[in-house]
N, C-alpha and C positions, 0 to 999 in steps of 0.2 A: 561260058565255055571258051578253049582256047586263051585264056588272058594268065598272063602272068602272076601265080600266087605268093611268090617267094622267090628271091632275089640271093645269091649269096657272091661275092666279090674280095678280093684283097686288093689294098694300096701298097702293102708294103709285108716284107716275112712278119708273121704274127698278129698282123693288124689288118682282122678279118670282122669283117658287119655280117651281119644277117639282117636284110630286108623283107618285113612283112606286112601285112594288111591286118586291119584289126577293124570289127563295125564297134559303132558308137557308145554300146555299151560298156565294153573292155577296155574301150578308147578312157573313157572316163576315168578308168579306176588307177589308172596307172602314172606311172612320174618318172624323171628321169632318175637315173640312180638305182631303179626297182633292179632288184636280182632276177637273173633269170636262169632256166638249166638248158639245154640244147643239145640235140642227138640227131645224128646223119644215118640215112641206110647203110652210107659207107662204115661209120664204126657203133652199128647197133648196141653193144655194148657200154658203150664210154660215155658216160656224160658229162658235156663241158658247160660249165660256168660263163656267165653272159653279163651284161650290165643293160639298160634301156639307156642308148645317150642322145637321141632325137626322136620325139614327138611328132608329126605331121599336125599341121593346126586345120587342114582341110579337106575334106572326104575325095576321094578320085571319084568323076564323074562317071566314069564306066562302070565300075566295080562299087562306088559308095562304101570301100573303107577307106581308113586314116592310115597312112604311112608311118611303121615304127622303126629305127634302128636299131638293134642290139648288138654291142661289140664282144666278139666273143672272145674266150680265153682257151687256146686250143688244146693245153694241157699236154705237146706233145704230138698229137695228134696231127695226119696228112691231110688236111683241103686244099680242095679247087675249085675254081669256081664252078657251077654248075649243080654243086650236090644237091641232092635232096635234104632238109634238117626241118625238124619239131621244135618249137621254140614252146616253154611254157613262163608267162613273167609270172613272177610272184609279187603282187601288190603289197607298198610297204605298209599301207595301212590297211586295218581287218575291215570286213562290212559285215555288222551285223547283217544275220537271216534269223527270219520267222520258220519256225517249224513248224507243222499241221502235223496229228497225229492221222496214223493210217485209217483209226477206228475211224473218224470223225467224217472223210469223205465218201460222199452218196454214191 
């Protein structure tokens, strides 16, 4: 409680990151390059396009997730720092899953 979940920052007009936390599972599946989509309270509607372009290689000790960047593409779009945004990556490789059908569990 209280700790920072999500970061958002510009260096410069247009070249905006999104910083997030991610546990180890998630951590795993993803690469730099992976796409990603991103949506603010600010523009509920709009979705902007993203990239993954840094990994964190080590868990924050507080929180025990991995630090990810994603550089966003604002598409237009007014940020500042501070917003709130949903970030989902999309892993560029699939993982197989096992299905159970619904008869089968007791």
């Amino acid at each position: 409680p209280g700790t920072t979940a999500l970061i958002i920052n510009a260096a410069a007009e247009n070249d905006w990151i999104v910083r997030l936390g991610l546990p180890d599972v998630d951590w795993v599946r993803i690469k730099p390059g992976d796409k990603a989509v991103i949506t603010t309270d600010a523009h509920r509607h709009q979705l902007m396009e993203g990239q993954v372009t840094l990994i964190g290689e080590g868990a924050d000790p507080m929180s025990g997730l991995y630090t990810v960047e994603v550089k966003v593409n604002p598409a237009g779009a007014r940020l500042a720092s501070g917003l709130v945004a949903r970030v989902e990556i999309i892993p560029s490789e699939a993982q197989p899953l096992r299905s159970i059908p619904i008869e089968a569990l007791v």
